[in-house]
PyMOL Python script that loads the backbone (N, CA, C, O; Angstrom):
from pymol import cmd

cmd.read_pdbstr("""\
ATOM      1  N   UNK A   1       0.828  -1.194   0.000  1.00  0.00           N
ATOM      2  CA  UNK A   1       0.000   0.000   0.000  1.00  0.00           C
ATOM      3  C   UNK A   1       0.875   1.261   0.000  1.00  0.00           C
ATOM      4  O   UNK A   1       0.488   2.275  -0.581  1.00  0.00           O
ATOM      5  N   UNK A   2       2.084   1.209   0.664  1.00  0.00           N
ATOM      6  CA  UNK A   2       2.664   2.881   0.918  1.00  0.00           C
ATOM      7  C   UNK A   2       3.581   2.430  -0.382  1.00  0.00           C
ATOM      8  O   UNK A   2       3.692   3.498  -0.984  1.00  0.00           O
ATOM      9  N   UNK A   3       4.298   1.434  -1.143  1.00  0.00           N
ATOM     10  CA  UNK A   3       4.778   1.474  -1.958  1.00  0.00           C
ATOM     11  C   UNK A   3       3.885   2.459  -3.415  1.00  0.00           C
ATOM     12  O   UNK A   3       4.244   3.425  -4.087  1.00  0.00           O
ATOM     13  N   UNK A   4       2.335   1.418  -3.402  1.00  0.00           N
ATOM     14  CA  UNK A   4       1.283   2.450  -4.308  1.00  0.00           C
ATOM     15  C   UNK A   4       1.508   4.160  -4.368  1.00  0.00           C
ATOM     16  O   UNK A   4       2.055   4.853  -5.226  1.00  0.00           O
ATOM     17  N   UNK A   5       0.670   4.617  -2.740  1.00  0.00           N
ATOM     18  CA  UNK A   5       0.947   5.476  -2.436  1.00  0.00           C
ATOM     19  C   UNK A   5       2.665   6.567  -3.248  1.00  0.00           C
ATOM     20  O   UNK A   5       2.690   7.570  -3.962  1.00  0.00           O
ATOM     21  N   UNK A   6       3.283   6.101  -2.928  1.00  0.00           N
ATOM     22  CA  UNK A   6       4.852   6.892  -3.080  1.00  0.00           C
ATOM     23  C   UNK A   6       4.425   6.916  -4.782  1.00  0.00           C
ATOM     24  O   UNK A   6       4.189   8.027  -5.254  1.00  0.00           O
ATOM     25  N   UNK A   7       4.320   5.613  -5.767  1.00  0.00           N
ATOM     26  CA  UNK A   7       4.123   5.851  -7.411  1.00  0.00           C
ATOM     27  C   UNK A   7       3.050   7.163  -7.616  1.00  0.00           C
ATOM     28  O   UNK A   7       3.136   8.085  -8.428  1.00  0.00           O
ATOM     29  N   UNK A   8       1.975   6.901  -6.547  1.00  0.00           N
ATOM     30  CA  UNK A   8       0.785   7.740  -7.186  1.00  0.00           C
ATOM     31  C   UNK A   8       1.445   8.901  -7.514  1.00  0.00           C
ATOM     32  O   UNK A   8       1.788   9.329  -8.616  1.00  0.00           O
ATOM     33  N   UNK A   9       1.641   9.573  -5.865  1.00  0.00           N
ATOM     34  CA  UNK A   9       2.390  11.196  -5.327  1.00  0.00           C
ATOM     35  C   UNK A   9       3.296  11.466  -6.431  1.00  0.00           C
ATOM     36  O   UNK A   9       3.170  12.503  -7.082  1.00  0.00           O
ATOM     37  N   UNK A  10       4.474  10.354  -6.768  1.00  0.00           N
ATOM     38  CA  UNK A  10       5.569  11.083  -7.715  1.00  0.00           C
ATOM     39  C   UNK A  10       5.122  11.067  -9.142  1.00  0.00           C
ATOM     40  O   UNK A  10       5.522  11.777 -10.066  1.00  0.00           O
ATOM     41  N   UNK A  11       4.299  10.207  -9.147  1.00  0.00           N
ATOM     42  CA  UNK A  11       3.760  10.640 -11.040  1.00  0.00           C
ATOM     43  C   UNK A  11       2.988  11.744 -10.920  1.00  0.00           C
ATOM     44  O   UNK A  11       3.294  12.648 -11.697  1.00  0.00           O
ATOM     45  N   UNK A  12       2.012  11.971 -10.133  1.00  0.00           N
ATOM     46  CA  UNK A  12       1.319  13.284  -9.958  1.00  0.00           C
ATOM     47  C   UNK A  12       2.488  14.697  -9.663  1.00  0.00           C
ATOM     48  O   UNK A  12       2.126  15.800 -10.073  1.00  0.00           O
ATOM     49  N   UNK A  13       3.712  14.586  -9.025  1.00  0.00           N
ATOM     50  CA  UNK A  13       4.336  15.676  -9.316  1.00  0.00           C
ATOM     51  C   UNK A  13       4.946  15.310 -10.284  1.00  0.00           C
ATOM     52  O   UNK A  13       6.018  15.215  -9.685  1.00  0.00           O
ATOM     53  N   UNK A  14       5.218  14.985 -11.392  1.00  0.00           N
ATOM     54  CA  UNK A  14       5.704  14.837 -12.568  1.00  0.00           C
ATOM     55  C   UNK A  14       4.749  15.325 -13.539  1.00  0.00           C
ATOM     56  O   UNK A  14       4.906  16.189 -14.401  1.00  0.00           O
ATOM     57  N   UNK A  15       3.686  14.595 -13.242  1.00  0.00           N
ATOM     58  CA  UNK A  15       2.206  16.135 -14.293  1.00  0.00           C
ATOM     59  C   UNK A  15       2.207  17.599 -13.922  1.00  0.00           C
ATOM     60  O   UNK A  15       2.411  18.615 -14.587  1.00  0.00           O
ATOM     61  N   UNK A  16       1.855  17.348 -12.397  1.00  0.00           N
ATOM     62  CA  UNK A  16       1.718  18.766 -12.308  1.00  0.00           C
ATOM     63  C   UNK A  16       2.935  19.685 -12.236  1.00  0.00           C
ATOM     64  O   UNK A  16       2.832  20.749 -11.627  1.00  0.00           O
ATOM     65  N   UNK A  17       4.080  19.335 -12.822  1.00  0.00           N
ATOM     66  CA  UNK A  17       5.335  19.996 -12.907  1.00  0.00           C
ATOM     67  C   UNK A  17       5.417  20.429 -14.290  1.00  0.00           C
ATOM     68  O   UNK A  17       5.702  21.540 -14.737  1.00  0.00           O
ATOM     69  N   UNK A  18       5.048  19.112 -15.017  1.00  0.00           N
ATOM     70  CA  UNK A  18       4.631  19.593 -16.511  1.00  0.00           C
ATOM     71  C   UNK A  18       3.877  20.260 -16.895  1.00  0.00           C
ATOM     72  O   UNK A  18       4.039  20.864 -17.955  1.00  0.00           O
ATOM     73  N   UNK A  19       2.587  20.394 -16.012  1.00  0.00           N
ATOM     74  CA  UNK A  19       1.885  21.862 -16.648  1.00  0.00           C
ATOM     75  C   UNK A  19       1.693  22.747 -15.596  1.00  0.00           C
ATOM     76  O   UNK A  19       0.676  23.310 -15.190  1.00  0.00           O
ATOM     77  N   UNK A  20       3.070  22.774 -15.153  1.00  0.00           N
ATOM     78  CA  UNK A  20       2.934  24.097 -14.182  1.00  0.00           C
ATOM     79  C   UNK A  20       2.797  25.766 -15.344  1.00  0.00           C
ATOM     80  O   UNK A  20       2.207  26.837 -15.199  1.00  0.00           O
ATOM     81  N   UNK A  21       3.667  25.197 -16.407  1.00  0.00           N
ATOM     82  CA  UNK A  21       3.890  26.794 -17.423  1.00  0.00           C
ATOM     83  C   UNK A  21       1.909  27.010 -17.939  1.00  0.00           C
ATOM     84  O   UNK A  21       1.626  28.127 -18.372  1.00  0.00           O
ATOM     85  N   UNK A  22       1.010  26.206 -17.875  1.00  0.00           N
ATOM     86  CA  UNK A  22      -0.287  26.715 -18.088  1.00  0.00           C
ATOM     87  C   UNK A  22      -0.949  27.479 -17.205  1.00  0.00           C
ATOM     88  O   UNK A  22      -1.629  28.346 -17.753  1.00  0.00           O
ATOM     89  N   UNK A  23      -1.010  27.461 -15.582  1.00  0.00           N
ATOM     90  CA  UNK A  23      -1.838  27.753 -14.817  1.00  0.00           C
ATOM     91  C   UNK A  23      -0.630  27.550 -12.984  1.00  0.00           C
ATOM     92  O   UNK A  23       0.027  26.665 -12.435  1.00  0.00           O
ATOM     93  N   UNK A  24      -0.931  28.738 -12.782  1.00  0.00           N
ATOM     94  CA  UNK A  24       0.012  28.817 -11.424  1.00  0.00           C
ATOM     95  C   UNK A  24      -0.982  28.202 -10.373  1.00  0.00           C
ATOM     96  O   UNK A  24      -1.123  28.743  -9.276  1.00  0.00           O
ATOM     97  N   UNK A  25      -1.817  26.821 -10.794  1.00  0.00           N
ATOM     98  CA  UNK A  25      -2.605  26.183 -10.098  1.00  0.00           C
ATOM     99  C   UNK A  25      -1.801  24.995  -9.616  1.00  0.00           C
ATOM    100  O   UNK A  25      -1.626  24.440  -8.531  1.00  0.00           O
ATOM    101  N   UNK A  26      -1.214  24.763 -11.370  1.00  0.00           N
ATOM    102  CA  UNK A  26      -0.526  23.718 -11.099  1.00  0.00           C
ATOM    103  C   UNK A  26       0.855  23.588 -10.411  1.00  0.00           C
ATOM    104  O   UNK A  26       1.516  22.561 -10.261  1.00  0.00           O
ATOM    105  N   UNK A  27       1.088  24.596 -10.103  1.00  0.00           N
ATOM    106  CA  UNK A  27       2.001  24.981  -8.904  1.00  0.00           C
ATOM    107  C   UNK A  27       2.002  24.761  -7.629  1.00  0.00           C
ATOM    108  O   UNK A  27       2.792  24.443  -6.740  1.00  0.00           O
ATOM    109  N   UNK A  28       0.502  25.107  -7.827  1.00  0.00           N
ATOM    110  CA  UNK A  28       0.430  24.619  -5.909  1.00  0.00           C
ATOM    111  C   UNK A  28       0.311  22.861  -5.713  1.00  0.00           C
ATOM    112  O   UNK A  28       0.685  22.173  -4.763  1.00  0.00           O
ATOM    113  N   UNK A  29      -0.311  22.482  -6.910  1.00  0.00           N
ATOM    114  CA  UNK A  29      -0.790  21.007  -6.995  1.00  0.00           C
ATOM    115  C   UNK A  29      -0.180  20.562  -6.963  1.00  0.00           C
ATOM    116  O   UNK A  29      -0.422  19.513  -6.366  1.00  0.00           O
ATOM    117  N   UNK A  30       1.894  20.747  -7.696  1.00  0.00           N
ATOM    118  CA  UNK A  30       2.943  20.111  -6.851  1.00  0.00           C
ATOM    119  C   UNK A  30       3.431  20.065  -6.188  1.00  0.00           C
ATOM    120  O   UNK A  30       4.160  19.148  -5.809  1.00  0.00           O
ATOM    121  N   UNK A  31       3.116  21.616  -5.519  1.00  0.00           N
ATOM    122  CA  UNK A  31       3.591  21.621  -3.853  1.00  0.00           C
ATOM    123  C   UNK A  31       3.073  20.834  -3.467  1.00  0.00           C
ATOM    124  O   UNK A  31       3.703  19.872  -3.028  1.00  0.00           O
ATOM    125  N   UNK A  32       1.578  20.857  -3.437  1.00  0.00           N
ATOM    126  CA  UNK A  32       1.136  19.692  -2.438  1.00  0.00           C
ATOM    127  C   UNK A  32       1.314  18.065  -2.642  1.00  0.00           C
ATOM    128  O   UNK A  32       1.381  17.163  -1.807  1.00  0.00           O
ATOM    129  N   UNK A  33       1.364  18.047  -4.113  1.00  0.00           N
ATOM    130  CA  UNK A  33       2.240  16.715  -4.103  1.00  0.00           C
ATOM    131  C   UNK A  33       3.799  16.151  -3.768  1.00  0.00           C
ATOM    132  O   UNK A  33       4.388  15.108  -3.484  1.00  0.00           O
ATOM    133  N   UNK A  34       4.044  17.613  -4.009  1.00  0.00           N
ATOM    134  CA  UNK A  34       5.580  17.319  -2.844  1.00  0.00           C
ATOM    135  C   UNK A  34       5.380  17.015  -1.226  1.00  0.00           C
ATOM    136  O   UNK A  34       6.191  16.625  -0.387  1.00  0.00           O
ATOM    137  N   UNK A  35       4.310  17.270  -1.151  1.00  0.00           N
ATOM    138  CA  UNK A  35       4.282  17.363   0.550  1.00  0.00           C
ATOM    139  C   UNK A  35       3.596  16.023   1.038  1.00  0.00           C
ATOM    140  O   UNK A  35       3.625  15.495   2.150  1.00  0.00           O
ATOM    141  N   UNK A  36       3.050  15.686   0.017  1.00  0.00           N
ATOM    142  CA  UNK A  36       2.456  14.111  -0.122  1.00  0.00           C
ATOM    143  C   UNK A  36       4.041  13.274  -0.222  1.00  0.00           C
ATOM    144  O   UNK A  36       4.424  12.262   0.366  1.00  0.00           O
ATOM    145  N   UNK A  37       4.548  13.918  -0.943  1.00  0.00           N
ATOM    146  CA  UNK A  37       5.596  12.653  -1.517  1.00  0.00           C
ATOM    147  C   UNK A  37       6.715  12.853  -0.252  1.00  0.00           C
ATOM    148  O   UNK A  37       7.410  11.860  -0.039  1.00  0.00           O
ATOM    149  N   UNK A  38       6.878  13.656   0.328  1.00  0.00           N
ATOM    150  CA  UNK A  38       7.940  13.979   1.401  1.00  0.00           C
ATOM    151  C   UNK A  38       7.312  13.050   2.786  1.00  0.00           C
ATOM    152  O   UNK A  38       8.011  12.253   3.412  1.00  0.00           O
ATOM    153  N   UNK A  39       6.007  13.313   3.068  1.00  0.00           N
ATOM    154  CA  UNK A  39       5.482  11.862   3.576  1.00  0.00           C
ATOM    155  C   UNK A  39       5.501  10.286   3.576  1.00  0.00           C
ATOM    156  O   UNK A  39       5.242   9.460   4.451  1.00  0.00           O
ATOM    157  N   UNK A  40       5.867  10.191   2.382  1.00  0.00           N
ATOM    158  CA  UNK A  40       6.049   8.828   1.784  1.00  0.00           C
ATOM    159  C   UNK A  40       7.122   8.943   2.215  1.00  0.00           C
ATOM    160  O   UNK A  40       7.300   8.372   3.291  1.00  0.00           O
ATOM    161  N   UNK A  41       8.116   9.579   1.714  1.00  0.00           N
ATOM    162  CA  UNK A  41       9.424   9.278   2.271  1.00  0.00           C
ATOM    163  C   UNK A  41       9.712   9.123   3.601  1.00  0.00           C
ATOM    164  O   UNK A  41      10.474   8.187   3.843  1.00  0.00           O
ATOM    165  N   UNK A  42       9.231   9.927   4.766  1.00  0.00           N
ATOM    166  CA  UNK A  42       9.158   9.595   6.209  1.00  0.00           C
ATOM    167  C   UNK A  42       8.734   8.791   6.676  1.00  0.00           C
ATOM    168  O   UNK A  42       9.058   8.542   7.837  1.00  0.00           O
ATOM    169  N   UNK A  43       7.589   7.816   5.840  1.00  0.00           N
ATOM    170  CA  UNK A  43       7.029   6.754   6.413  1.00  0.00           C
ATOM    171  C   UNK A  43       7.351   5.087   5.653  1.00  0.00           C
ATOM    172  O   UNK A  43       7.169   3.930   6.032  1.00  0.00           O
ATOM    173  N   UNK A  44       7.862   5.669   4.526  1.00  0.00           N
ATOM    174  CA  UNK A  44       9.228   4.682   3.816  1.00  0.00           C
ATOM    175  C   UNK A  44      10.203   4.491   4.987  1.00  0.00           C
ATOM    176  O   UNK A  44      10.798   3.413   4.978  1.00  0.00           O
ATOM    177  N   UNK A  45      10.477   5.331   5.988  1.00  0.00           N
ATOM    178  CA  UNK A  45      11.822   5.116   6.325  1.00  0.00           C
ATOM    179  C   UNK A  45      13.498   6.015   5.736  1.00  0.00           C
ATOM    180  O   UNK A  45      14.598   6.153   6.270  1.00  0.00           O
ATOM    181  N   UNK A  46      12.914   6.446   4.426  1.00  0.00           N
ATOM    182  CA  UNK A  46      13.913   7.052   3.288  1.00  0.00           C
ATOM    183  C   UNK A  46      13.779   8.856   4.080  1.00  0.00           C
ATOM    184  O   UNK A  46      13.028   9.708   3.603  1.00  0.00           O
ATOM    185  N   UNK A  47      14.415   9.032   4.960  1.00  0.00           N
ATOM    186  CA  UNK A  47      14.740  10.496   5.239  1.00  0.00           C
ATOM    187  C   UNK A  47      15.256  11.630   4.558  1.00  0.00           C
ATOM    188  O   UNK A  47      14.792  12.760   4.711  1.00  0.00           O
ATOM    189  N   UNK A  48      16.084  11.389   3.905  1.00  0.00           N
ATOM    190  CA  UNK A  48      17.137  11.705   2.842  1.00  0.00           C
ATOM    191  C   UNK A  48      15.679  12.480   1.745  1.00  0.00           C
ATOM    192  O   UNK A  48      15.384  13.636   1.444  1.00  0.00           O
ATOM    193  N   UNK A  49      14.994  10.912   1.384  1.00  0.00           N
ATOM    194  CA  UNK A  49      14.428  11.508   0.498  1.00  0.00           C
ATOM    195  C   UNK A  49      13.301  12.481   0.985  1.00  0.00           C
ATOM    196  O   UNK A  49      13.028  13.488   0.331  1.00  0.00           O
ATOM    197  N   UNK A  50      12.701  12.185   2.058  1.00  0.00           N
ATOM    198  CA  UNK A  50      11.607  13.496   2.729  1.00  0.00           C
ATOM    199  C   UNK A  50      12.002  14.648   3.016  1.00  0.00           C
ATOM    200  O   UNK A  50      11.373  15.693   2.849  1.00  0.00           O
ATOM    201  N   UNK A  51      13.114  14.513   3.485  1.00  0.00           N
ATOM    202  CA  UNK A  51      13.780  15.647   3.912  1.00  0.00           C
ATOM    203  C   UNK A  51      13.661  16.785   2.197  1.00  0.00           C
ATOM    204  O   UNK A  51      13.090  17.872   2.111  1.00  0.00           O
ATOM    205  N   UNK A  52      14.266  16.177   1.280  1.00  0.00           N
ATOM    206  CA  UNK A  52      14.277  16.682   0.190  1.00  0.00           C
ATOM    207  C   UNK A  52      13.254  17.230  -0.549  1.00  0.00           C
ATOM    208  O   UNK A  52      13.290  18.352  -1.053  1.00  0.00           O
ATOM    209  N   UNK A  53      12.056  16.205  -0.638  1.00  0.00           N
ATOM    210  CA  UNK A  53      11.030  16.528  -1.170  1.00  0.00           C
ATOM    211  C   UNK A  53      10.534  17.517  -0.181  1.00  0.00           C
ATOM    212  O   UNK A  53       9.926  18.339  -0.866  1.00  0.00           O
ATOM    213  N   UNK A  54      10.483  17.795   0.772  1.00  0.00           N
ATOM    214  CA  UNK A  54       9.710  18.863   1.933  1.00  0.00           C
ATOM    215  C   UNK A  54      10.427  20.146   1.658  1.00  0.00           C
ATOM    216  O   UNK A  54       9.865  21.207   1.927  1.00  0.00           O
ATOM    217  N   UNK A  55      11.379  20.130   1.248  1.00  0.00           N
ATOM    218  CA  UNK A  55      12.200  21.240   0.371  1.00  0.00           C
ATOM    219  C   UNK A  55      11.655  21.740  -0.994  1.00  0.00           C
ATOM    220  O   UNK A  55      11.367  22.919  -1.200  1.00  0.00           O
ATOM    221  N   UNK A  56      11.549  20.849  -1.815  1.00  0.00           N
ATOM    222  CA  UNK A  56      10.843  21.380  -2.714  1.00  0.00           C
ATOM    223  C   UNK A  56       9.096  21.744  -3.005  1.00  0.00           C
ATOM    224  O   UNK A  56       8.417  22.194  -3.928  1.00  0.00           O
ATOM    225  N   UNK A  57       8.897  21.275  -1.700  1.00  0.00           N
ATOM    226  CA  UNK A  57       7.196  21.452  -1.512  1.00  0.00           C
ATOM    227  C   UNK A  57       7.235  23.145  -0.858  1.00  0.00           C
ATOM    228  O   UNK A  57       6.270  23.867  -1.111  1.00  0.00           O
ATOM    229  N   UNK A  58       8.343  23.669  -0.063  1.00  0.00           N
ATOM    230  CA  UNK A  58       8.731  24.918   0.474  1.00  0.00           C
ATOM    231  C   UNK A  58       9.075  25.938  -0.750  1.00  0.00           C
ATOM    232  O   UNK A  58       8.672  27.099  -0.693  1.00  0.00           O
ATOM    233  N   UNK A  59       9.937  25.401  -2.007  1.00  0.00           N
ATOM    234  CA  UNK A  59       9.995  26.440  -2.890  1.00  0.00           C
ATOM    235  C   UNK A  59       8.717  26.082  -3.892  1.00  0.00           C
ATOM    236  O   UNK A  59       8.492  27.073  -4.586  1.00  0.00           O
ATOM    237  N   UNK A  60       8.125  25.372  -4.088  1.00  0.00           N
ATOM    238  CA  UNK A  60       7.019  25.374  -5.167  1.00  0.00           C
ATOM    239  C   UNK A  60       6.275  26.128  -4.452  1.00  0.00           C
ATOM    240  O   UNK A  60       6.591  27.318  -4.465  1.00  0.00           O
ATOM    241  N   UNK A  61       5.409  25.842  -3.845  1.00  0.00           N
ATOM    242  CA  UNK A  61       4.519  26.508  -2.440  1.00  0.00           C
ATOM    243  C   UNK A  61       4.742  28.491  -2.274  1.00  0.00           C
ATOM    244  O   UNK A  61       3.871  29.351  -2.147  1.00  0.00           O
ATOM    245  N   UNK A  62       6.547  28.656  -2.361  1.00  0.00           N
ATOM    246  CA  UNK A  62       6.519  30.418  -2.559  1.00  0.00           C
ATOM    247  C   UNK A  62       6.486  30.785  -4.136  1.00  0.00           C
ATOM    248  O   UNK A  62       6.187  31.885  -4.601  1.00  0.00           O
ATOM    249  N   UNK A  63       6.763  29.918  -4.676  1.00  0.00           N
ATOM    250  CA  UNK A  63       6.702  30.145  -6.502  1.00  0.00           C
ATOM    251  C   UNK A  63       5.358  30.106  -6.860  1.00  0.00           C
ATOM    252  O   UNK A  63       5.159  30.420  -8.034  1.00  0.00           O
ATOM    253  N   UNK A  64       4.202  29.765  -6.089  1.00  0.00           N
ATOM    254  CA  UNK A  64       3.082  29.745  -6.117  1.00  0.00           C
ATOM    255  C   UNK A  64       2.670  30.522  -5.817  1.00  0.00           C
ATOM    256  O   UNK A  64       1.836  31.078  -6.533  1.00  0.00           O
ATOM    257  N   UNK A  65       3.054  31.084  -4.423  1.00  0.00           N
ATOM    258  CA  UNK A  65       2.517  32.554  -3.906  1.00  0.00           C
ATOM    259  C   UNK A  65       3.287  33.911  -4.559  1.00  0.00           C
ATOM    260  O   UNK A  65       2.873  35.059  -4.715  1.00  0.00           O
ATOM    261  N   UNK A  66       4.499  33.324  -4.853  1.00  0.00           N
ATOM    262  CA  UNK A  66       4.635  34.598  -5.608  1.00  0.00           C
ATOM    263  C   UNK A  66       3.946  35.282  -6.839  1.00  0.00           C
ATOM    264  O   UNK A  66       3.885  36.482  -7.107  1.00  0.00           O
ATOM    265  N   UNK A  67       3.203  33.688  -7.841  1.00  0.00           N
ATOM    266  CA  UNK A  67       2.609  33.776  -9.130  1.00  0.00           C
ATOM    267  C   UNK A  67       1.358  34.405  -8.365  1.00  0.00           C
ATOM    268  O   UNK A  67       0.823  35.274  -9.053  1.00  0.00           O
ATOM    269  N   UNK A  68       0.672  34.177  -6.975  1.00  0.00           N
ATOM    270  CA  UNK A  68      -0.468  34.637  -6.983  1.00  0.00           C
ATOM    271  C   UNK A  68      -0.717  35.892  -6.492  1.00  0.00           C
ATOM    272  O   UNK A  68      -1.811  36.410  -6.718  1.00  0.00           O
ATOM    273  N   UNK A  69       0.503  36.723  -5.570  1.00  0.00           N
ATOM    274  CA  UNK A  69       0.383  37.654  -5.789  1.00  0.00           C
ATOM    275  C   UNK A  69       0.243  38.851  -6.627  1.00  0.00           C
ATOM    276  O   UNK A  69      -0.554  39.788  -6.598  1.00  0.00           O
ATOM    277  N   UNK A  70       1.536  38.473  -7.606  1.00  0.00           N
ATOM    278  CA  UNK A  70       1.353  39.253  -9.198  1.00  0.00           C
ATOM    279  C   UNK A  70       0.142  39.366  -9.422  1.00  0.00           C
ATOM    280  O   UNK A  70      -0.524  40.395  -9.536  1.00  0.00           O
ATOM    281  N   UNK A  71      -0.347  37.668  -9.527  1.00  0.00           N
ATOM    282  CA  UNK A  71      -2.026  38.256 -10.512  1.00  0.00           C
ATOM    283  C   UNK A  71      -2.586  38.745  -9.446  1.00  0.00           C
ATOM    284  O   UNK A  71      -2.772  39.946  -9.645  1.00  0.00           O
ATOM    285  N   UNK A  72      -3.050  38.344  -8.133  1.00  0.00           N
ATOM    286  CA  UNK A  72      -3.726  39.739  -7.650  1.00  0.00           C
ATOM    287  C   UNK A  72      -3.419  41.375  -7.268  1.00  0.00           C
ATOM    288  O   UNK A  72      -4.181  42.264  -6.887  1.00  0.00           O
ATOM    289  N   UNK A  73      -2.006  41.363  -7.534  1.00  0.00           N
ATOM    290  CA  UNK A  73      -1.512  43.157  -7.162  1.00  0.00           C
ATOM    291  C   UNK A  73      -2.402  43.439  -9.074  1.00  0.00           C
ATOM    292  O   UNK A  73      -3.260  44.312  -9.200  1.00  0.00           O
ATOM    293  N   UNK A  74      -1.981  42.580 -10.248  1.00  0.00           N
ATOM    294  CA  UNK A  74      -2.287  43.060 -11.138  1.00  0.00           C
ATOM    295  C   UNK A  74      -3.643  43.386 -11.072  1.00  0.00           C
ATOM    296  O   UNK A  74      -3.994  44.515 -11.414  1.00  0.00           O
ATOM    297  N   UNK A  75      -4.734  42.284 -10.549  1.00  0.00           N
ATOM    298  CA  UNK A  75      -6.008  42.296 -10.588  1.00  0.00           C
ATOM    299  C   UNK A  75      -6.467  43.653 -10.119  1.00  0.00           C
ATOM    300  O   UNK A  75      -7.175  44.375 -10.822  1.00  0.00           O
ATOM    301  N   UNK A  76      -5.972  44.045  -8.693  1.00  0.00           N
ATOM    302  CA  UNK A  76      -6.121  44.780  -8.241  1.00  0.00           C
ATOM    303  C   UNK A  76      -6.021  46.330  -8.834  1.00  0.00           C
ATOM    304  O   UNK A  76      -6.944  47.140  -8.926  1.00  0.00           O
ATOM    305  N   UNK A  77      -5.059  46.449  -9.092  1.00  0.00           N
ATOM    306  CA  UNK A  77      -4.718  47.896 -10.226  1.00  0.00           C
ATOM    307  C   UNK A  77      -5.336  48.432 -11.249  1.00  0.00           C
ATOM    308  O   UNK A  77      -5.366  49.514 -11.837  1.00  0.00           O
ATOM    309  N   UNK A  78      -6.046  46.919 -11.338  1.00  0.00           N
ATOM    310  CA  UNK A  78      -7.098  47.342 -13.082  1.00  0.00           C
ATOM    311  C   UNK A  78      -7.976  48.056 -13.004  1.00  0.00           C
ATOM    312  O   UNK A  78      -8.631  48.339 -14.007  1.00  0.00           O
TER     313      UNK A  78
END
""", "prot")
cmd.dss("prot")
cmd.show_as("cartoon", "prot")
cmd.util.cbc("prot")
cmd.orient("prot")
């Protein structure tokens, strides 16, 4: 079951990484699949790898908020 789990999480950040350039939705959708997959790794036992992925769930996550501020300072101005 947590083996499943770990395939689901990392193919899902592998989509939503791929269409992160359409929609700064899909930005957050790999943060949060990083934060899924950094779980797997802590409960794998694999630290190394949670540790890592919880890192990149921290910069997707501000690359997200940074995309959403833009569009709302822009929204805002109009």
């Amino acid at each position: 079951m947590l083996t499943a789990f770990g395939a689901v999480v990392v193919s899902l950040m592998m989509i939503f990484y791929a269409l992160e350039q359409r929609s700064s939705w899909y930005t957050l959708a790999f943060a949060v699949a990083c934060i899924a997959s950094s779980a797997y790794g802590w409960l794998a036992g694999t630290w190394p790898f949670g540790i890592v992925e919880g890192v990149w769930a921290i910069i997707a996550f501000r690359k997200w908020w940074n995309l959403y501020q833009t569009r709302t300072t822009h929204t805002e101005a109009s």
